[in-house]
PDB file as gemmi writes it, atoms N, CA and C in Angstrom:
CRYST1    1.000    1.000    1.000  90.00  90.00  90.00 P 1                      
ATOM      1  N   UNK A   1       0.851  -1.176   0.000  1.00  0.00           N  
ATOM      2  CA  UNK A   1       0.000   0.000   0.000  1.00  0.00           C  
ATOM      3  C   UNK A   1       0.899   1.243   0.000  1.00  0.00           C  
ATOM      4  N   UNK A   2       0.434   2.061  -1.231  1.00  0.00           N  
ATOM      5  CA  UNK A   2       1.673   3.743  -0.825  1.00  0.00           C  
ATOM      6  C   UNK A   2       1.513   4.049   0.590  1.00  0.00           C  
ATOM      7  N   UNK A   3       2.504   4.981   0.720  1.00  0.00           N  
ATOM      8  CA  UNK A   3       2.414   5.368   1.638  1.00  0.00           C  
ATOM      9  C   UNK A   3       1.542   7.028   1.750  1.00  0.00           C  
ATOM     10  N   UNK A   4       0.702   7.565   2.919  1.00  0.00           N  
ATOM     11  CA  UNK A   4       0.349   8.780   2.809  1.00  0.00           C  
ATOM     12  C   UNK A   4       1.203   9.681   4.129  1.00  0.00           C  
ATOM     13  N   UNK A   5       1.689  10.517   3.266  1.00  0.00           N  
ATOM     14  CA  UNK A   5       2.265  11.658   4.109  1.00  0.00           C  
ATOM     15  C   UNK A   5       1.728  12.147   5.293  1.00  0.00           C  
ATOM     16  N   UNK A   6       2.261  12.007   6.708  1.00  0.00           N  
ATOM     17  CA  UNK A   6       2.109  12.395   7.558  1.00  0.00           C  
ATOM     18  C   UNK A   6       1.970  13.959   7.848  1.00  0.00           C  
ATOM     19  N   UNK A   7       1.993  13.973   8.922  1.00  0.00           N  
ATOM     20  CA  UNK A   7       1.749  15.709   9.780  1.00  0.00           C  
ATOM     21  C   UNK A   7       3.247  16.131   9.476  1.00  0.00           C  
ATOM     22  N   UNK A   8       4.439  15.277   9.977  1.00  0.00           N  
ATOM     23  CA  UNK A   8       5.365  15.624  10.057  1.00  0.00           C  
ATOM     24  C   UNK A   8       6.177  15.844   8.520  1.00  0.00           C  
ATOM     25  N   UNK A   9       5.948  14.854   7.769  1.00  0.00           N  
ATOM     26  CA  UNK A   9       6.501  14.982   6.363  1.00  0.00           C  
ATOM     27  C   UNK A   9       5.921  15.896   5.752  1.00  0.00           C  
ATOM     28  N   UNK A  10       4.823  16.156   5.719  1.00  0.00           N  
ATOM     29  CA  UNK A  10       4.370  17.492   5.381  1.00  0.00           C  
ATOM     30  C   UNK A  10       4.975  18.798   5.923  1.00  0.00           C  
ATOM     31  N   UNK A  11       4.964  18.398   7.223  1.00  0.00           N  
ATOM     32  CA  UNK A  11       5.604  19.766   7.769  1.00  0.00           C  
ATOM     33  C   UNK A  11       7.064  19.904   7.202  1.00  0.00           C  
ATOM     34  N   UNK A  12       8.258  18.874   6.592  1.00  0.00           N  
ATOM     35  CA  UNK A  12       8.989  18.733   6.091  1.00  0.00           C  
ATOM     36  C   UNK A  12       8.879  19.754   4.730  1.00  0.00           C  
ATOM     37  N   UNK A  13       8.116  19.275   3.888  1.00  0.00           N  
ATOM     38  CA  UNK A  13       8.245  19.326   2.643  1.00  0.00           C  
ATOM     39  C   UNK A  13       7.870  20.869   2.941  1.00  0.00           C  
ATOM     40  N   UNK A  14       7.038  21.297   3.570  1.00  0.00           N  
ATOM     41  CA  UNK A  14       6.895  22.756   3.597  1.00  0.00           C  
ATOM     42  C   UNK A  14       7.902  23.547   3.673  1.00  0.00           C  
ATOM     43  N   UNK A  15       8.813  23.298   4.341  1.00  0.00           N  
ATOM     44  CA  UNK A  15      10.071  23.471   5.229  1.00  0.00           C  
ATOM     45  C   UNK A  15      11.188  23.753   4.346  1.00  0.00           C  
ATOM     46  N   UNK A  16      10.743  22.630   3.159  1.00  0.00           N  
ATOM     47  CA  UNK A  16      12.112  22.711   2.136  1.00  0.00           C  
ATOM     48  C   UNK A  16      11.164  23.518   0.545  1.00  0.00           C  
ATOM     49  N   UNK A  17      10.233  23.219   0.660  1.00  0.00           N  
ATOM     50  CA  UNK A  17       9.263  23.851  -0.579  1.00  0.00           C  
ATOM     51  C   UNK A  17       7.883  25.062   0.156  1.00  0.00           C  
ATOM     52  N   UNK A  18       8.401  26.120   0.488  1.00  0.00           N  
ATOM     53  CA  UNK A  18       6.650  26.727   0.984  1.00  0.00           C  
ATOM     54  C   UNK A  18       6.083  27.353   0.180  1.00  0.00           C  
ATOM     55  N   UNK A  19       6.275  27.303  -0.672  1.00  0.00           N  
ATOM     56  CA  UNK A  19       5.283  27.487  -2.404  1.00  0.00           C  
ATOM     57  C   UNK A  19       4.373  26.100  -2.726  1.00  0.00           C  
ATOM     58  N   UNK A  20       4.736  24.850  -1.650  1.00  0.00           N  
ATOM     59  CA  UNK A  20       3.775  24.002  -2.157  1.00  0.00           C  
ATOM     60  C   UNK A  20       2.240  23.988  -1.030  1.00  0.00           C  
ATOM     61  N   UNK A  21       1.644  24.127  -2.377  1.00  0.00           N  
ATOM     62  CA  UNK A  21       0.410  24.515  -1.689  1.00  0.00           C  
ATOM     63  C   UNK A  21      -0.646  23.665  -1.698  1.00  0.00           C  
ATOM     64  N   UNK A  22      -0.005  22.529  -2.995  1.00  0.00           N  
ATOM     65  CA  UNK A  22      -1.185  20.840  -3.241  1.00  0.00           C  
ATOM     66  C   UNK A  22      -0.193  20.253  -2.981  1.00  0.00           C  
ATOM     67  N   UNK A  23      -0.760  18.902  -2.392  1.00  0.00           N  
ATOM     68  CA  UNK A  23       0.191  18.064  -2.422  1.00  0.00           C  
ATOM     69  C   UNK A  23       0.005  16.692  -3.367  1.00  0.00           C  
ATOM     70  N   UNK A  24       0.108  17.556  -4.409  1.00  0.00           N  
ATOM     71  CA  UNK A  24      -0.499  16.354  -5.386  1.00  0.00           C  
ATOM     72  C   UNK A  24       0.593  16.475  -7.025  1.00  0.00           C  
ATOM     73  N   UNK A  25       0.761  15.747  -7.642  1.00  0.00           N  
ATOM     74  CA  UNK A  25       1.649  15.733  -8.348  1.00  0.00           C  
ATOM     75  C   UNK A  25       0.981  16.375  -9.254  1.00  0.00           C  
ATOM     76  N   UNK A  26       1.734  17.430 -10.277  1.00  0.00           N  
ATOM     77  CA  UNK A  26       1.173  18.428 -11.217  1.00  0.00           C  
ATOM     78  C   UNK A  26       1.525  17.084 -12.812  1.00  0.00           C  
ATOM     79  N   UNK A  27       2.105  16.595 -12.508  1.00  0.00           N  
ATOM     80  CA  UNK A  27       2.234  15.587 -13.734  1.00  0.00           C  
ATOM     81  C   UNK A  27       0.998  14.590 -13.739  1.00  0.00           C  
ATOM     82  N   UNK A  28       1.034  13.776 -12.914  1.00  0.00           N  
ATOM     83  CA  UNK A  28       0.406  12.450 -12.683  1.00  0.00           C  
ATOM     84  C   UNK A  28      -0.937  12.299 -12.103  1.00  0.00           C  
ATOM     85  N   UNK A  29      -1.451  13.681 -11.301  1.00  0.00           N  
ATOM     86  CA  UNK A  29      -2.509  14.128 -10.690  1.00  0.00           C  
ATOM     87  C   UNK A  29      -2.713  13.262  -9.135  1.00  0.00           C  
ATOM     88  N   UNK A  30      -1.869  12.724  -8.564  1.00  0.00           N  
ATOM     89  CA  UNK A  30      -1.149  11.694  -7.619  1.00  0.00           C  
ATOM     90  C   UNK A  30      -0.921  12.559  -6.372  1.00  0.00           C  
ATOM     91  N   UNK A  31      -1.166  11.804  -5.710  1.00  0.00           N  
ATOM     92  CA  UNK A  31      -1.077  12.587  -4.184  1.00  0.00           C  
ATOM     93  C   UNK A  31       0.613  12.057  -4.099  1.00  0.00           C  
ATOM     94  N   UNK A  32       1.438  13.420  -3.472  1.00  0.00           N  
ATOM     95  CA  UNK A  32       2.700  13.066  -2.871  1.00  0.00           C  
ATOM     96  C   UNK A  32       3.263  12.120  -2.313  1.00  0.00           C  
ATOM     97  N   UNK A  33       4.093  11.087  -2.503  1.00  0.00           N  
ATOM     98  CA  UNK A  33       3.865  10.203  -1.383  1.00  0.00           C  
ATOM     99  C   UNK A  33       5.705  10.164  -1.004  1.00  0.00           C  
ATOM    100  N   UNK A  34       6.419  11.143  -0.976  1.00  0.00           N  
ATOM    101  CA  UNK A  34       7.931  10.762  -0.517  1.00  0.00           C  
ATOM    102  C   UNK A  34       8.072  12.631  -0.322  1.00  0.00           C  
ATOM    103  N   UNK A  35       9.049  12.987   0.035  1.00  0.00           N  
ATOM    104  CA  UNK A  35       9.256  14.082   0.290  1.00  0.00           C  
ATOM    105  C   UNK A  35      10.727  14.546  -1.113  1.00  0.00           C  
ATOM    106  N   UNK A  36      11.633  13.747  -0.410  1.00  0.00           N  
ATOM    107  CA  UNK A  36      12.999  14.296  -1.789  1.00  0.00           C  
ATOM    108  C   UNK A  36      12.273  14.294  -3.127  1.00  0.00           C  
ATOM    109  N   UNK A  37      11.560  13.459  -3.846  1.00  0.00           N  
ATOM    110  CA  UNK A  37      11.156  13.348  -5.233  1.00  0.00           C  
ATOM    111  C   UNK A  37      10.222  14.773  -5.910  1.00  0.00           C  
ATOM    112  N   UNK A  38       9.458  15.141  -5.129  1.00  0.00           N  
ATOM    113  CA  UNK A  38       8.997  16.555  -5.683  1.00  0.00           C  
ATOM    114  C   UNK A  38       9.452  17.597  -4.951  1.00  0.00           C  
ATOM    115  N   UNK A  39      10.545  17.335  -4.059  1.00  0.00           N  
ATOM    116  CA  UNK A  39      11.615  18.231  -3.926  1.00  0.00           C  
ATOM    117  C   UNK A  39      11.890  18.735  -5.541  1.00  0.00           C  
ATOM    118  N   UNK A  40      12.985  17.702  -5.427  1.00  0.00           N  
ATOM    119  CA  UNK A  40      13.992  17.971  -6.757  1.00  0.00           C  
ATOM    120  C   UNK A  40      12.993  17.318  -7.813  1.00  0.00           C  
ATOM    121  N   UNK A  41      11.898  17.236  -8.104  1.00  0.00           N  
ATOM    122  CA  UNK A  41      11.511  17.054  -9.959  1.00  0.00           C  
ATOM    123  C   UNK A  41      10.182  18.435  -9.981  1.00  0.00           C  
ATOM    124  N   UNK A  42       9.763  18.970  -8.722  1.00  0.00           N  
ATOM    125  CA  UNK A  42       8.962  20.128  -9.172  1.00  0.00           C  
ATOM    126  C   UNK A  42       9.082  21.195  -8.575  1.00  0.00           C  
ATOM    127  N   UNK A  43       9.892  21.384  -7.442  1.00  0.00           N  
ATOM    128  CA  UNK A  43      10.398  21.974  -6.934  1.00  0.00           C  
ATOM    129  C   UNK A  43      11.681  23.456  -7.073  1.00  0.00           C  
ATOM    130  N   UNK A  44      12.398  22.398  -6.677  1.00  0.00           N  
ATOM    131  CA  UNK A  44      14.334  23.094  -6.766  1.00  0.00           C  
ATOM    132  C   UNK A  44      14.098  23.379  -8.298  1.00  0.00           C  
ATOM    133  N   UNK A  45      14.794  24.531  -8.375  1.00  0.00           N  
ATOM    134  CA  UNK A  45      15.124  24.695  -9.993  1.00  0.00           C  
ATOM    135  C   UNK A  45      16.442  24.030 -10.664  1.00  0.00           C  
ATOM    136  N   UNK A  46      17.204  24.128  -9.585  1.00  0.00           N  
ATOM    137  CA  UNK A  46      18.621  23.251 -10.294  1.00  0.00           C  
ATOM    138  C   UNK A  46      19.193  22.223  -8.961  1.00  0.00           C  
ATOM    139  N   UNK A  47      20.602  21.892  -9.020  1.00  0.00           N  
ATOM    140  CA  UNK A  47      21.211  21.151  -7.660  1.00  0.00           C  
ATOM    141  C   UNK A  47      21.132  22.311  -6.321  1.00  0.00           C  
ATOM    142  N   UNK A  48      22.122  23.371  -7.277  1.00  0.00           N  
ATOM    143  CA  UNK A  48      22.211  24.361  -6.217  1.00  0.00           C  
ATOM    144  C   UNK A  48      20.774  25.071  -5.380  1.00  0.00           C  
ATOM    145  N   UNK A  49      19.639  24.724  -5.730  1.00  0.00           N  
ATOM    146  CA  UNK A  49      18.560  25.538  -5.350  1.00  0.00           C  
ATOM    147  C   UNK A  49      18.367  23.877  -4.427  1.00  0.00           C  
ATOM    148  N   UNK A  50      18.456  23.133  -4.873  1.00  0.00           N  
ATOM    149  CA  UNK A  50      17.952  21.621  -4.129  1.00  0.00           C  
ATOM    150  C   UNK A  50      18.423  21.439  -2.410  1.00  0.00           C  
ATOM    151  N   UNK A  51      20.152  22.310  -2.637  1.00  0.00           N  
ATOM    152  CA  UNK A  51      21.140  22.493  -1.966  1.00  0.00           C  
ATOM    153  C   UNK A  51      20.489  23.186  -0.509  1.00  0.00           C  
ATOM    154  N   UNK A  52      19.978  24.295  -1.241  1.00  0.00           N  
ATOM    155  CA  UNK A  52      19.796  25.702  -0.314  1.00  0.00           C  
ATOM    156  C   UNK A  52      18.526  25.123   0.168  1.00  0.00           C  
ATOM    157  N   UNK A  53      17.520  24.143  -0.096  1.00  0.00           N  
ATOM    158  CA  UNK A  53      16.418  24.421   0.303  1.00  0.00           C  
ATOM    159  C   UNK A  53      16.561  23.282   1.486  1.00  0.00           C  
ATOM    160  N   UNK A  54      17.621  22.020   1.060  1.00  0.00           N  
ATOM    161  CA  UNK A  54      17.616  21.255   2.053  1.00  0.00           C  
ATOM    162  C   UNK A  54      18.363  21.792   3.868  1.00  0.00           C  
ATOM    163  N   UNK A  55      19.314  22.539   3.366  1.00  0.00           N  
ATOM    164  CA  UNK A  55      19.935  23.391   4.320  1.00  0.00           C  
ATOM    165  C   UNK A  55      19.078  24.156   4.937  1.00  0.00           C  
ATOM    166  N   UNK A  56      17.514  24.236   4.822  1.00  0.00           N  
ATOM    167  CA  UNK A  56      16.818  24.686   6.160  1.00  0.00           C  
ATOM    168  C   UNK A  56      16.307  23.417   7.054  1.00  0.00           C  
ATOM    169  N   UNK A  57      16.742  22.247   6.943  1.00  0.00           N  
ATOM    170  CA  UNK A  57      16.334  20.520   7.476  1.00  0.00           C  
ATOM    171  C   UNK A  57      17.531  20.764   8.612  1.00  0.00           C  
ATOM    172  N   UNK A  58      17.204  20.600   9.587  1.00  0.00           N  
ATOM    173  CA  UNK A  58      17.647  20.631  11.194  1.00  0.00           C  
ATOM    174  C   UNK A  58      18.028  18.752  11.124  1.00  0.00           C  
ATOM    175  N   UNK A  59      19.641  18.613  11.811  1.00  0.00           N  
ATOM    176  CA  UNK A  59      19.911  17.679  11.763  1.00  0.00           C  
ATOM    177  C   UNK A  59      18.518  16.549  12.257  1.00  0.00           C  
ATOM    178  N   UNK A  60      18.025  16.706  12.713  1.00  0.00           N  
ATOM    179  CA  UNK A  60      16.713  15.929  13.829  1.00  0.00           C  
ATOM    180  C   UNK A  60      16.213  15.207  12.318  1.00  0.00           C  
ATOM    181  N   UNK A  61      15.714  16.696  11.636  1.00  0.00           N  
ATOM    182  CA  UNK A  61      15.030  16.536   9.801  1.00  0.00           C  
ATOM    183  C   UNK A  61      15.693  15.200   8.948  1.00  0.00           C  
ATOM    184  N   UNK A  62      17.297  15.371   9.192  1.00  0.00           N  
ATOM    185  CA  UNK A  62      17.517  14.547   7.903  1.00  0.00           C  
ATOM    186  C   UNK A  62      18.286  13.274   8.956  1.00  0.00           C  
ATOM    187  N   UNK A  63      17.717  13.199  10.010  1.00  0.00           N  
ATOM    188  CA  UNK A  63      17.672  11.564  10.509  1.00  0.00           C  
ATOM    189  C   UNK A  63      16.410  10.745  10.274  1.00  0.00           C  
ATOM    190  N   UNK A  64      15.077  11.848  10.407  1.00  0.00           N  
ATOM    191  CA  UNK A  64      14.029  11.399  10.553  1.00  0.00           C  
ATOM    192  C   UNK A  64      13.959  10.734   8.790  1.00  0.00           C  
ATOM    193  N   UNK A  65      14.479  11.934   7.927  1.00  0.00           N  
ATOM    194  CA  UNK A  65      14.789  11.280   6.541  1.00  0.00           C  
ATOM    195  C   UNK A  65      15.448   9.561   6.018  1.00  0.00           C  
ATOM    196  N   UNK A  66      16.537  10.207   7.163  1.00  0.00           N  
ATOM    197  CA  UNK A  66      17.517   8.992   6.414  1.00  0.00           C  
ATOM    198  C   UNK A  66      16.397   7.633   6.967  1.00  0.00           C  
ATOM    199  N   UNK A  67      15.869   7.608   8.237  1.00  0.00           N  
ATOM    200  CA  UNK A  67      15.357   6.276   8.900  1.00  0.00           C  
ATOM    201  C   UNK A  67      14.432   6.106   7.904  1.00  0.00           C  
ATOM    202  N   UNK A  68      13.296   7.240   7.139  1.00  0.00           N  
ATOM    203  CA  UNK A  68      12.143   6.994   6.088  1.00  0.00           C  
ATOM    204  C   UNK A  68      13.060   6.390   4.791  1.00  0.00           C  
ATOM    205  N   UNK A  69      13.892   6.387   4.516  1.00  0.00           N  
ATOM    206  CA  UNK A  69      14.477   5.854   3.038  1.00  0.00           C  
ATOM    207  C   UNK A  69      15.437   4.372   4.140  1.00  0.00           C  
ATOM    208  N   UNK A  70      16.126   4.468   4.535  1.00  0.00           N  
ATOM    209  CA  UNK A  70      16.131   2.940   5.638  1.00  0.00           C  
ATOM    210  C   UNK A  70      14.836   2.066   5.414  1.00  0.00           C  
ATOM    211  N   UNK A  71      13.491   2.568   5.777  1.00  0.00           N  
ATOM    212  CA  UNK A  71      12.348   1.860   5.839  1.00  0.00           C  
ATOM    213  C   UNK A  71      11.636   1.426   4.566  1.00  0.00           C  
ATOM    214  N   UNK A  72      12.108   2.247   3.967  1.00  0.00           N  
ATOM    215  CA  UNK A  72      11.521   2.266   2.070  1.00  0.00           C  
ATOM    216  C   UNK A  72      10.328   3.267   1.952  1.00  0.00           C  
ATOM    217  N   UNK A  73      10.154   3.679   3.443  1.00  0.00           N  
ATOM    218  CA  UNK A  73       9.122   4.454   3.021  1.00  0.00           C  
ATOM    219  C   UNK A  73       9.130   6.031   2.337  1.00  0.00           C  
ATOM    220  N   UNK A  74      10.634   6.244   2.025  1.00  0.00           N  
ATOM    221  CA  UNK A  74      11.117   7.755   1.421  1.00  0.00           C  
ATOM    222  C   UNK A  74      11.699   6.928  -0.120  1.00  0.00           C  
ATOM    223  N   UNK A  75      11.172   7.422  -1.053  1.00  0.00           N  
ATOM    224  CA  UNK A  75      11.537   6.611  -2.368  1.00  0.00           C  
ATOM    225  C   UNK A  75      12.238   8.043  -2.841  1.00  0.00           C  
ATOM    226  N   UNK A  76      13.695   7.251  -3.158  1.00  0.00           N  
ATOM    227  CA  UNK A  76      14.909   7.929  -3.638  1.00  0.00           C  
ATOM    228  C   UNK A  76      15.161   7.887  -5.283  1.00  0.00           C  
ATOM    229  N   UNK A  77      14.575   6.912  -6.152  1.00  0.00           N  
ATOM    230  CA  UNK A  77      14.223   6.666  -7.048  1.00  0.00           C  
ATOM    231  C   UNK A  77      14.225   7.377  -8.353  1.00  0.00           C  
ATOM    232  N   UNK A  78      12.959   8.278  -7.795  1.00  0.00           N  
ATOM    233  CA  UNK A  78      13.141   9.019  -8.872  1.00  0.00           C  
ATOM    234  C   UNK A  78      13.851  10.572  -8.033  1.00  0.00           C  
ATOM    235  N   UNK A  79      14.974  10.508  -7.831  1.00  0.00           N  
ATOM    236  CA  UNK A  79      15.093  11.646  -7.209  1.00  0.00           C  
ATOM    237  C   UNK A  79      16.765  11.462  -8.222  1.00  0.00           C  
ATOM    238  N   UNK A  80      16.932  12.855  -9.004  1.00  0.00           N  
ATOM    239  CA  UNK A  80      18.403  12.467 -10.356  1.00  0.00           C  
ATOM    240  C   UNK A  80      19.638  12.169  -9.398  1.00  0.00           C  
ATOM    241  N   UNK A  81      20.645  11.595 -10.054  1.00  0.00           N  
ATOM    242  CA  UNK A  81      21.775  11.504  -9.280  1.00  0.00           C  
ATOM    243  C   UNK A  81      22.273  12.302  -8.914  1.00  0.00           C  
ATOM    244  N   UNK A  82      22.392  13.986  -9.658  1.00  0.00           N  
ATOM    245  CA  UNK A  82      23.424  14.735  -9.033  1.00  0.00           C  
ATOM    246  C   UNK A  82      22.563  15.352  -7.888  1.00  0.00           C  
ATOM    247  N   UNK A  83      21.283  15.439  -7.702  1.00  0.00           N  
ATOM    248  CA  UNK A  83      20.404  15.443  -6.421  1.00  0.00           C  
ATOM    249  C   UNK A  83      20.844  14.806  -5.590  1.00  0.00           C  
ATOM    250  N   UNK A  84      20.345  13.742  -5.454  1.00  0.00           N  
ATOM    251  CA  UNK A  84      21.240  12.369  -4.596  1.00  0.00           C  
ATOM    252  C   UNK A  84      22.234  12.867  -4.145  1.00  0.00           C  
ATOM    253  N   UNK A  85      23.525  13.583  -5.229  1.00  0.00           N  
ATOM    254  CA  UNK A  85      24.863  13.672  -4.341  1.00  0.00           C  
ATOM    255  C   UNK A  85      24.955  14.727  -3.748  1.00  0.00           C  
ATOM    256  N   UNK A  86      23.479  15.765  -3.889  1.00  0.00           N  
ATOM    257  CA  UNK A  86      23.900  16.838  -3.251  1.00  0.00           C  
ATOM    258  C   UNK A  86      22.971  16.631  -1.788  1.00  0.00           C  
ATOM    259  N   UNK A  87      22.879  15.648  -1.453  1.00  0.00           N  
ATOM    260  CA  UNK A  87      21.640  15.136  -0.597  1.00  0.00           C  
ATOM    261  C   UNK A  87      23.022  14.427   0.606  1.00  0.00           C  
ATOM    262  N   UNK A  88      23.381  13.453   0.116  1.00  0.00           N  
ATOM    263  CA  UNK A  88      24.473  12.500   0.430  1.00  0.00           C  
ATOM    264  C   UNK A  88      25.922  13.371   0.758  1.00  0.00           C  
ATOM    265  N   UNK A  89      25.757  14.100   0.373  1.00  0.00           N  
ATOM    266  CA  UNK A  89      26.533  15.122   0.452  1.00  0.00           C  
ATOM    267  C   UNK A  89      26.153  16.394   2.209  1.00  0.00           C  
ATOM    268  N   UNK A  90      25.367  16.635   1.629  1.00  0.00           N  
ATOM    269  CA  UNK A  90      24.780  17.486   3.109  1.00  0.00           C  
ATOM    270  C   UNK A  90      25.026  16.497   4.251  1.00  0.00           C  
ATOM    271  N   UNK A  91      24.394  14.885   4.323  1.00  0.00           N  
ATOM    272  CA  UNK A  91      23.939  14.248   5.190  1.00  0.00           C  
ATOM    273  C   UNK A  91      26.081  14.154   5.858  1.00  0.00           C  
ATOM    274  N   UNK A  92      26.254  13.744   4.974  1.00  0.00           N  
ATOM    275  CA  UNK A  92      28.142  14.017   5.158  1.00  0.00           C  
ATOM    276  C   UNK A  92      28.365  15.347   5.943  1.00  0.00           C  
ATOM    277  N   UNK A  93      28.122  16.038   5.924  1.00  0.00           N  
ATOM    278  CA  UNK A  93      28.714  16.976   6.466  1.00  0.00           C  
ATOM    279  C   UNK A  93      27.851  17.334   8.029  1.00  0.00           C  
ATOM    280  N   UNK A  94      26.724  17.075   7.575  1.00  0.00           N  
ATOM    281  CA  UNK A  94      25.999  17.208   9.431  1.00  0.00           C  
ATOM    282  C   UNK A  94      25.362  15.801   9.911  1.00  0.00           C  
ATOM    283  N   UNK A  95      26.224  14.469   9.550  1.00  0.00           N  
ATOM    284  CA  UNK A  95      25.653  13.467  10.825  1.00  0.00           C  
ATOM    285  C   UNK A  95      26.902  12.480  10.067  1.00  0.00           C  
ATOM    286  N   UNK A  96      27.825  12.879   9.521  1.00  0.00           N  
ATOM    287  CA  UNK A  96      28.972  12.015   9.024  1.00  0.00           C  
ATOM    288  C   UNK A  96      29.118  11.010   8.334  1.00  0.00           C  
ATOM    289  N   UNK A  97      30.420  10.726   7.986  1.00  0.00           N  
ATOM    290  CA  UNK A  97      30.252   9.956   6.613  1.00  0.00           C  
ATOM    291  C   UNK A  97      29.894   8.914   6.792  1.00  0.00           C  
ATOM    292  N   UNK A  98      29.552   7.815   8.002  1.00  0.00           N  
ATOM    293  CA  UNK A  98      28.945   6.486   8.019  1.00  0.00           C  
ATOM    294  C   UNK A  98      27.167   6.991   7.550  1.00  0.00           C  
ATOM    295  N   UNK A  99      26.516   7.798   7.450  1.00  0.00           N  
ATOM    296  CA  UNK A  99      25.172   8.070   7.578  1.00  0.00           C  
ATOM    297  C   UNK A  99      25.223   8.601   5.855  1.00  0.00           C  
ATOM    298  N   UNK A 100      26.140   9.018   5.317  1.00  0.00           N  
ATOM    299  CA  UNK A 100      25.969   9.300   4.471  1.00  0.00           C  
ATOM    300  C   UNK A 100      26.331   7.949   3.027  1.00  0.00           C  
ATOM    301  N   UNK A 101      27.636   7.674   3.636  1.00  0.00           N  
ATOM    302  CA  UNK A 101      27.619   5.507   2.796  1.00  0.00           C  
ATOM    303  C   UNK A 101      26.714   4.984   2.748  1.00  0.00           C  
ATOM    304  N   UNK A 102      25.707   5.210   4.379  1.00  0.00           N  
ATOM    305  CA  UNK A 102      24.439   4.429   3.909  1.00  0.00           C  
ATOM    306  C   UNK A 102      23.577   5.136   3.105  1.00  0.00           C  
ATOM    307  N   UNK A 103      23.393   6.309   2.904  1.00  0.00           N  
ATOM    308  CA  UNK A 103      22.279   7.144   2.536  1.00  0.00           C  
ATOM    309  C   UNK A 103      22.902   6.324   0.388  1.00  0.00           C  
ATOM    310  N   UNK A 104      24.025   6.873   0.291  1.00  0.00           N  
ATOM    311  CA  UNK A 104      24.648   6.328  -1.176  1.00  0.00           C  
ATOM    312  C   UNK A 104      24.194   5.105  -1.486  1.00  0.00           C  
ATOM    313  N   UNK A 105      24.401   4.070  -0.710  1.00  0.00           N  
ATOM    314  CA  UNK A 105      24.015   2.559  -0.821  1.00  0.00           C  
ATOM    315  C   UNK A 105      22.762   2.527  -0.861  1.00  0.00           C  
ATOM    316  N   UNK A 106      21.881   3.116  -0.261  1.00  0.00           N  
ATOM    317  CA  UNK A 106      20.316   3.088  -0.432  1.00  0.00           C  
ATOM    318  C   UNK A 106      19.678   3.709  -1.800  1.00  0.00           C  
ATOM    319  N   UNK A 107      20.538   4.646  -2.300  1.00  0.00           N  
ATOM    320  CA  UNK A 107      20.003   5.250  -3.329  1.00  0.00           C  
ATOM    321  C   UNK A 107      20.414   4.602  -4.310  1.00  0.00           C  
ATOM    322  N   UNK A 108      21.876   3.784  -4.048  1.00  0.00           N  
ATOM    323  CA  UNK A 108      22.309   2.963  -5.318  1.00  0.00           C  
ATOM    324  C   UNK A 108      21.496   1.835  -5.594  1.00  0.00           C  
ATOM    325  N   UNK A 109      20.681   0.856  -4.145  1.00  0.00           N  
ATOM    326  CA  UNK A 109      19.983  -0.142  -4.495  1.00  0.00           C  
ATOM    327  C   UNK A 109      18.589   0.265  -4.804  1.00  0.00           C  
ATOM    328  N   UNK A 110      18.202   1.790  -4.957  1.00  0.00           N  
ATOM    329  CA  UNK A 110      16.812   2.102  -4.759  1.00  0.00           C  
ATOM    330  C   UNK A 110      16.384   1.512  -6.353  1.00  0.00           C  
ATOM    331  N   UNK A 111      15.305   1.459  -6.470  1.00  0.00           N  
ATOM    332  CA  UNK A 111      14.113   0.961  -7.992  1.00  0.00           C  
ATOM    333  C   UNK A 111      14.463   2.713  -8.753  1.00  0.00           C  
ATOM    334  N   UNK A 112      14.795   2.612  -9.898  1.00  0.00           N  
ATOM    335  CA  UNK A 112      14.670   3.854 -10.704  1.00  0.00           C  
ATOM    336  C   UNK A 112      13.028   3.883 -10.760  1.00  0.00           C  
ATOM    337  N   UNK A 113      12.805   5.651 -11.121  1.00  0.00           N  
ATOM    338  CA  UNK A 113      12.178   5.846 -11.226  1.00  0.00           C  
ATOM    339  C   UNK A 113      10.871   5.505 -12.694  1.00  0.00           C  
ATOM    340  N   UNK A 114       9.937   5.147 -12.645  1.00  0.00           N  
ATOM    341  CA  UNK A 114       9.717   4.613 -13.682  1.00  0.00           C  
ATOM    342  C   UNK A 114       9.206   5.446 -14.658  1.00  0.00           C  
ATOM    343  N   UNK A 115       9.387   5.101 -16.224  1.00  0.00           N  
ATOM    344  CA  UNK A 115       8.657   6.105 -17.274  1.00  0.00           C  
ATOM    345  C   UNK A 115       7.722   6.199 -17.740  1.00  0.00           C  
TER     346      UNK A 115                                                      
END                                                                             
């Protein structure tokens, strides 16, 4: 069963996007169901905007992250690679590089996104 976005992932996605005002996919007509993926595919305009928006996520934010993509319930998928590294990258620098190997390894075994 998808998953539906909580109080808190919502409060997330606000956090990193507060221009989103549906939470429903403008492509697919699909209710949200991960937070990074319409980050970076409707969101961020480039890496560097992906960058700046995750840098308002309070370390607390991108544990509660990393444990939702741990669980499968944060799909990394369709989220592009140089996203990913700028993701894997942050998590490196505020909870260190064992949190961030795993965050890489999860995104490397994640399902691509489908077409």
């Amino acid at each position: 069963m998808p998953r539906e976005l909580n109080d808190r992932d919502i409060e997330l996605l606000k956090k990193v996007a507060p221009e989103c005002s549906d939470l429903v996919c403008s492509g697919s007509g699909l209710p949200f169901r991960s937070i990074l993926p319409p980050l970076a595919n409707h969101f961020a305009t480039d890496a560097g905007d992906f960058q700046e928006r995750l840098e308002r996520l309070s370390p607390e934010d991108l544990e509660y992250l990393i444990t939702l993509i741990r669980d499968g319930d944060e799909s990394m998928g369709c989220v592009p690679p140089e996203y990913a590294g700028v993701f894997v990258d942050l998590v490196a620098g505020r909870l260190g590089k064992r949190a961030a190997a795993e965050v890489a390894e999860l995104y490397a075994e994640s399902e691509s996104c489908p077409d």
